[in-house]
C-alpha positions, 0 to 999 in steps of 0.5 A: 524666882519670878524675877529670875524667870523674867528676867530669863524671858527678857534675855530670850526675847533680845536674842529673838529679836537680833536673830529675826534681824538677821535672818531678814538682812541675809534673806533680802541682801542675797542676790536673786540669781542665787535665790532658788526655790528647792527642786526647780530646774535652777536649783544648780551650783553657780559656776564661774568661768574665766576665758583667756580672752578676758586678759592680755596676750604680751606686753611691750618688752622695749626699753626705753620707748620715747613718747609717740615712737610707738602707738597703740590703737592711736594711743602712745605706748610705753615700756611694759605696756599690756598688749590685748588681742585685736590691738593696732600697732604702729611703729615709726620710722627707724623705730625698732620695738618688741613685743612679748607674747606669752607662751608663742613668742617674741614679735619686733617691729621695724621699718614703720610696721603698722600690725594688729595682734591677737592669739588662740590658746585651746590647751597647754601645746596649742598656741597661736599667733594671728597677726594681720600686717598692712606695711613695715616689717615684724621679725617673728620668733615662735616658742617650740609649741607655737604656730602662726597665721600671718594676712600680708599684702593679701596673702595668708600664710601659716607658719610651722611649729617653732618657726622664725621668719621676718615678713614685710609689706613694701606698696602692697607687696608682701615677702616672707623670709624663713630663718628657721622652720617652714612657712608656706603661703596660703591663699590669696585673699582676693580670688574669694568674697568673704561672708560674714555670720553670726555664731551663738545667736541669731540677729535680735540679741536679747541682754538685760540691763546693767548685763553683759552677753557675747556678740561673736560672729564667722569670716568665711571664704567659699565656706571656709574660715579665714583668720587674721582678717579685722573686723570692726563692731560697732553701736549706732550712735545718732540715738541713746547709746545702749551700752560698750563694746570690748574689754581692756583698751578695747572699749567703746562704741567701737571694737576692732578684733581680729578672726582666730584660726577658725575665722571667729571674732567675738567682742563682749557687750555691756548694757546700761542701766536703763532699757532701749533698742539700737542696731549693732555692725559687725564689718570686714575691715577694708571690704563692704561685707557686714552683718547686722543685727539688734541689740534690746536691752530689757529692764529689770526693776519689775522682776527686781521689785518681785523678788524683793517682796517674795524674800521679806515675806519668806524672811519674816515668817522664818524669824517669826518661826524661830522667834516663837520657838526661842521665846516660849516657855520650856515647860511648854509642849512643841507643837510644831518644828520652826520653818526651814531656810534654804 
């Protein structure tokens, strides 16, 4: 009978151990933005978002596309190629390309088209096509749910819902030629200034290494948004470079984005791992109007090395509890319940 109840004990002390095991790798391996203490205001579900943003507004729909017949951002583009909003676009001459724009339409470029491309999408019947042409020729094909805002030669125009119409930019003159629908001109660009203003946050941008936070800011003419401008963002480079802008073929210390219909243009930010301070530009493509701001990238390893500490302290005590409580005696009387981990 000793025996047995030794060997019972021993059994119960080997579970005790990998249980103790385990509590300590799930406590210390959780990481410390999930790790909240009961009742405190960051006791909340952790959500994740996806932002349209983040993927792709088309791809090149041209068969066959020779090398160097069409660029994008500089880069030679090819046959179902992913096209991102803010991307530079630039056709040979003679050379006829298409691009798909998922849910607005269909865009073809001719006669040495040089065009950026970006989109707003707020619901299903909302989508917008934003397209600043500097020279060349697009053929715009819009889906039955779709608009445009197209910048040429210093106009703005804005298309109605489902239009089709080819718009041109020949030494700086532009014409818009409706097939179907209505496209009415807007304003010229040259009777206003623009201002330029950060949206979100102020000019000191605060981001923890190895982070991420948006950089957003408004073009406005006469306190009124303008879309289709570009605007470049930029990190200083003559000292440590403290992160990359953009996402997709966007990345870099440089980001060119065109404004939506409300005038914003954003970029997303991601820090180093290491801390450090370097200004950051945002400018109107082709004017001297700019904002600038700083970005300081903080560390985390103190906080890190905190929190560490606090979750082996919290992790041993709850497998000493529920140690204690499979190895002792069963005849013995429970004196107190095992601690809680939440």
């Amino acid at each position: 009978m000793r025996g047995e109840a030794m060997r019972s004990i021993s059994r119960r002390s080997w579970i005790a151990i990998g249980v103790c095991g385990v509590i300590l790798l799930s406590v210390n391996v959780v990481p410390s933005s999930a790790r909240t203490r009961s009742g405190s205001p960051e006791d909340r579900p952790i959500r994740l978002y996806a932002t349209a943003y983040g993927g792709p507004i088309g791809w090149m729909s041209s068969d066959n596309l020779k090398h160097g017949s069409v660029m994008i951002n500089g880069q030679s583009a090819s046959s179902g190629q992913p096209v991102w909003s803010g991307d530079l676009l630039q056709a040979g001459a003679g050379v006829r390309a298409s691009v798909s724009l998922d849910s607005i339409g269909a865009i073809r470029l001719s006669g040495g088209a040089i065009v950026r491309l970006a989109s707003r999408h707020i619901a299903q019947n909302d989508r917008t096509l934003i397209a600043s042409l500097t020279e060349g020729e697009i053929s715009v094909d819009l889906d039955p749910t779709a608009t445009a805002y197209i910048r040429a030669g210093g106009s703005q125009y804005a298309s109605s819902v489902g239009a089709a119409f080819l718009a041109s930019v020949r030494a700086g003159s532009a014409s818009i030629t409706v097939r179907t629908g209505e496209v009415r001109l807007e304003e010229q660009a040259s009777q206003h200034q623009y201002t330029i203003r950060p949206v979100g946050h102020g000019s000191n941008i605060r981001v923890q290494a190895e982070g991420l936070t948006r950089v957003q800011v408004q073009v406005l003419e006469d306190e009124k948004p303008v879309p289709g401008v570009a605007v470049l963002f930029a990190l200083d480079t003559s000292g440590t470079v403290i992160g990359l802008l953009g996402l997709g073929t966007l990345t870099g210390t440089t980001a060119n984005v065109v404004t939506d219909s409300d005038g914003m243009a954003a970029v997303q930010f991601v820090a180093r791992d290491s801390s450090g301070t370097g200004p950051i530009s945002a400018t109107v493509e082709g004017t001297r109007v700019a904002w600038t701001g700083q970005i300081s990238v903080t560390s985390r390893s103190d906080r890190r090395g905190s929190k560490w500490g606090y979750a082996v302290i919290a992790g041993a005590a709850a497998a000493a509890g529920i140690g204690w409580a499979l190895t002792r005696n069963e005849k013995d009387p429970i004196e107190a319940a095992p601690p809680v981990v939440k």
